[in-house]
C-alpha positions in Angstrom: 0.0 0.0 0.0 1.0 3.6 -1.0 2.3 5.7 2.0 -0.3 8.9 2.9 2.0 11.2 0.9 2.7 9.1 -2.1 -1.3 8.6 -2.0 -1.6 12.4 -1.7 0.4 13.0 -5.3 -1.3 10.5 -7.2 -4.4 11.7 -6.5 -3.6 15.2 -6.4 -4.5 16.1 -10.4 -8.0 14.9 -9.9 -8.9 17.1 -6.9 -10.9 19.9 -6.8 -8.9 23.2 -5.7 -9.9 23.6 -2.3 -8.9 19.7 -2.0 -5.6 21.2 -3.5 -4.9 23.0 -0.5 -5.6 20.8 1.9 -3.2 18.1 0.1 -0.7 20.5 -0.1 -1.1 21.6 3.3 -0.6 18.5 4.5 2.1 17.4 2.1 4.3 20.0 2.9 3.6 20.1 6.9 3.0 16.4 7.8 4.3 16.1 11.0 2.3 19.4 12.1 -0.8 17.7 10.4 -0.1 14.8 12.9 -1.3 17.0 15.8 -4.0 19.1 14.8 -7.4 17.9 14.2 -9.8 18.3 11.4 -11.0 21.7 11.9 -7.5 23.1 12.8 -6.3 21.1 10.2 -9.3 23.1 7.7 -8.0 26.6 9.3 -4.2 25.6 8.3 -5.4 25.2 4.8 -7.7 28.0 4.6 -10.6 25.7 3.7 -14.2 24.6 5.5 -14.2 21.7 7.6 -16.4 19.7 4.9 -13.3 19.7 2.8 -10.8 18.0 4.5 -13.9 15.2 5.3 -13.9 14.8 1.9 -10.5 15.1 1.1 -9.8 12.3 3.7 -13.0 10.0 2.0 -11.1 10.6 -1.6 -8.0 9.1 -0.1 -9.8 5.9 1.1 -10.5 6.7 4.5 -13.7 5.4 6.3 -13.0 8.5 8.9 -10.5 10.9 10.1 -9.4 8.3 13.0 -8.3 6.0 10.3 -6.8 8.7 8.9 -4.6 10.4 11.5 -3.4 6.5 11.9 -1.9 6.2 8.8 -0.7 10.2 8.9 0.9 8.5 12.7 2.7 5.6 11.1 4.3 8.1 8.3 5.5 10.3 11.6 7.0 7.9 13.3 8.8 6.3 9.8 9.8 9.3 9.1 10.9 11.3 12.6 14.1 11.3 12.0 17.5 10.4 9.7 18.4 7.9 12.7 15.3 6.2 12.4 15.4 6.0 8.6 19.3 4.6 9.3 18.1 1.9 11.8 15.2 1.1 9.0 17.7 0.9 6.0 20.0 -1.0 8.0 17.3 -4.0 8.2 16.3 -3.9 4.7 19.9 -4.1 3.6 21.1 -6.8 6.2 22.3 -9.6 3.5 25.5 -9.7 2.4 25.6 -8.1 -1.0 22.0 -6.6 -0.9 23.3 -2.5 -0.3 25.0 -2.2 -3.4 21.8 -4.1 -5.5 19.1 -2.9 -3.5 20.7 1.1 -4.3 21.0 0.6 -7.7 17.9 -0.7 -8.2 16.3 2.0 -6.3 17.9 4.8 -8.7 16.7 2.6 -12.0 13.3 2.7 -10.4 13.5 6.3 -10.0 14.8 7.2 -13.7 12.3 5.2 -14.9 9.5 7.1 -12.9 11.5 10.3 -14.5 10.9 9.0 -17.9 7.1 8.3 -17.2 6.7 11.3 -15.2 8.0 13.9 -17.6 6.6 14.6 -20.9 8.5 14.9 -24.2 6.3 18.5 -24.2 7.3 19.5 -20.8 11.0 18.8 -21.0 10.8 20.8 -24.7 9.0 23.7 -23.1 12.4 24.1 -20.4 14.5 23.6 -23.4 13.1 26.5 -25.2 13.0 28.6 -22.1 16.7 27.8 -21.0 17.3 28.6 -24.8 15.6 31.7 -25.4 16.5 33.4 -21.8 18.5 36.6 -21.3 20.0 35.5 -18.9 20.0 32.0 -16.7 20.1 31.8 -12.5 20.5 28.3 -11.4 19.7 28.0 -7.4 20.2 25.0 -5.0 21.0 25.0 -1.4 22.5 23.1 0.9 23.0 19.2 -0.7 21.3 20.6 -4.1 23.9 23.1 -4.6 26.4 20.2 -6.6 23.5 19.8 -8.8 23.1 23.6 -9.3 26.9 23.6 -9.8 27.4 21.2 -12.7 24.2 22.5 -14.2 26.1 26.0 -14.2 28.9 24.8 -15.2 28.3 23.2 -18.1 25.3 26.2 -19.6 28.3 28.5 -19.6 29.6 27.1 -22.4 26.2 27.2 -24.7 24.6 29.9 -23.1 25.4 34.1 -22.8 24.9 34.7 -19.2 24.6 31.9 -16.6 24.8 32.8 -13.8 25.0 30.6 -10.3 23.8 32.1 -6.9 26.1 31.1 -4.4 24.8 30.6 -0.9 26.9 31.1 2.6 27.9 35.2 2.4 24.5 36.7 2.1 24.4 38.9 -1.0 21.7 36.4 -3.0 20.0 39.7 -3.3 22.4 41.8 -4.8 23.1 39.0 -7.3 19.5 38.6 -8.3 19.3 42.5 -8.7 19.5 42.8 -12.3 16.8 40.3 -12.8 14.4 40.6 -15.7 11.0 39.3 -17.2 12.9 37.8 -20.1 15.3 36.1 -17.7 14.8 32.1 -16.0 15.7 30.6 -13.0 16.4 27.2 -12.3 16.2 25.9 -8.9 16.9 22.8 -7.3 15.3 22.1 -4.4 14.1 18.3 -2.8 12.6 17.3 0.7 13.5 19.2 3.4 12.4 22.2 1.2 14.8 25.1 2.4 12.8 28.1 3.1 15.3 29.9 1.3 15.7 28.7 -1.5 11.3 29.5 -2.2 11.9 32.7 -0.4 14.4 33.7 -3.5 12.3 32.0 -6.1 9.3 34.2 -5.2 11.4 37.1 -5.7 12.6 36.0 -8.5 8.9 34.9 -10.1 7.6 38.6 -8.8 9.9 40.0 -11.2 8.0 38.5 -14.2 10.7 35.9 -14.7 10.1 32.3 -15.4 11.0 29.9 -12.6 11.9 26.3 -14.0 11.8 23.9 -11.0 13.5 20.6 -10.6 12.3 19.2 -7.3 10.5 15.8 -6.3 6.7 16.6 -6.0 4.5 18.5 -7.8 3.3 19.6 -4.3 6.5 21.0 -3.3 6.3 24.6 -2.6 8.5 25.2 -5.6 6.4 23.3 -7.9 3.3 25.0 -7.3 5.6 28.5 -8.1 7.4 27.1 -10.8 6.4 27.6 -14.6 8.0 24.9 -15.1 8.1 21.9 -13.0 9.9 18.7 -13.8 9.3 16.3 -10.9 11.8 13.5 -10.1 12.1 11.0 -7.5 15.2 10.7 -4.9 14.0 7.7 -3.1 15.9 5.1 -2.3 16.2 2.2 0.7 18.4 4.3 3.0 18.3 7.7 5.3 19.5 10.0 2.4 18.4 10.4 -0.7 19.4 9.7 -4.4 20.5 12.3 -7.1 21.0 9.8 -9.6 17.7 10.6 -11.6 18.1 14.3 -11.2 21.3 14.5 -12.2 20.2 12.5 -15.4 17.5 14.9 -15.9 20.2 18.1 -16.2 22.2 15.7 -18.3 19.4 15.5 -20.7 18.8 19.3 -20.0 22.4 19.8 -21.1 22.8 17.5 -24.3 19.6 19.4 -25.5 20.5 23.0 -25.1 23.8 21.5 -26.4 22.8 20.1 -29.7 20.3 23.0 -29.9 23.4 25.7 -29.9 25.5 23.3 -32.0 27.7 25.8 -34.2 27.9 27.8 -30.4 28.6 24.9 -28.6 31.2 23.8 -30.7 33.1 27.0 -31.2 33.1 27.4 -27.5 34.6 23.4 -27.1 37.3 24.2 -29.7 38.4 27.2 -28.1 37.9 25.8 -24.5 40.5 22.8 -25.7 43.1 25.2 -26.8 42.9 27.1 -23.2 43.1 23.3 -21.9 46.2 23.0 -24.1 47.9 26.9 -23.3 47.4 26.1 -19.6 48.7 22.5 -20.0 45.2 21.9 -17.1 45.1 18.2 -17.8 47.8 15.9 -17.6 46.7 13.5 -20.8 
């Protein structure tokens, strides 16, 4: 059986919008949820009482007791990264099974990439990425490798890439010069930093588009994003996986790539004879 929140983002398209909040509400604040009953619960969300009854009988639910069960079981699975050790550690006890069982987790998951994200969608970043002024890529904390390499390798296709670098507090002053025609990427997965949607609400104020790469579509960033491509970072252990979002800016990269071909290859040819000036590699 489906865990409360994975329940909560399959059936999320088909709800109505005051259902909407309520699932986001208690997507994003779970362990709050876990403490508060229905009407509190209704107040959170900014929705009647009715709703979340029949939010809760959508999801299978005979009553809210039932409900605040299952929303108890996900608490205590999820309260805290020794717990989630102690649980990996069981699943993984046979000899052998941790590398297997982790590689088999990140197929799984860039399988659900390919199913989750349409050929349109992933087109529609493309073009956006393409067509931009100029490109902010944001990720925080564990996210900010991904934001890095996805950087990284734009510069070379791209104008103006730009990559907002946490830690010395002048996000602001870099996003200063930011425009309607401009796009920011952000990277952000569960635990959602508060700072990195603080910065893309900014950012989306500003008229620009805001493409997100995050793990639900009822992450706070998806719901602000233009353009959200949802991947999974689940895997049998207490941290999670990058391998499917990192195959995602791959894929991001080799299209923008291909796209700027006579750009991209001008910029490799004279990139190699820096290389080769510098004498940077060693073969």
């Amino acid at each position: 059986m489906k865990n409360i929140l994975d329940q909560i983002s399959a059936q999320y398209p088909e709800l109505t919008p005051s259902q909407k909040k309520v699932a986001s509400y208690l997507h994003n604040n779970i362990n709050e949820a876990f403490l508060l009953n229905s009407f509190q619960i209704a107040k959170k969300a900014n929705v009647s009482e009715a709703t979340v009854t029949r939010l809760i009988s959508n999801l299978g639910f005979s009553n809210f007791s039932e409900f605040k069960k299952e929303i108890a079981q996900r608490v205590v699975k999820d309260f805290s990264t020794t717990k989630r050790l102690t649980d990996s550690a069981e699943i993984l006890e046979a000899p052998g099974s941790i590398f297997a069982e982790i590689l088999n987790g990140d197929i799984e998951n860039i399988s659900t990439l390919r199913a989750t994200i349409s050929d349109q969608l992933f087109d529609k970043a493309v073009k956006k990425l393409c067509s931009a002024r100029s490109i902010y890529v944001l990720g925080l904390r564990s996210s900010f490798a991904l934001a890095f390499y996805l950087a990284f390798d734009l510069r070379f296709f791209l104008d103006k890439v730009i990559l907002l670098k946490p830690g010395i507090g002048d996000i602001p002053e870099q996003v200063l010069g930011v425009r309607k025609d401009d796009v920011l990427v952000v990277i952000s997965f569960r635990r959602y930093t508060r700072e990195s949607f603080d910065i893309a609400e900014k950012i989306k104020k500003k008229e620009a588009s805001v493409i997100a790469i995050t793990n639900s579509e009822l992450s706070p960033i998806a719901k602000l994003a233009d353009v959200p491509l949802i991947t999974s970072t689940k895997i049998p252990t207490y941290i999670e996986s990058y391998t499917a979002p990192m195959s995602l800016i791959n894929a991001l990269i080799t299209s923008i790539a291909l796209r700027k071909k006579d750009k991209a290859i001008s910029a490799l040819n004279k990139l190699e004879n820096t290389f080769e000036e510098f004498q940077t590699y060693i073969s």
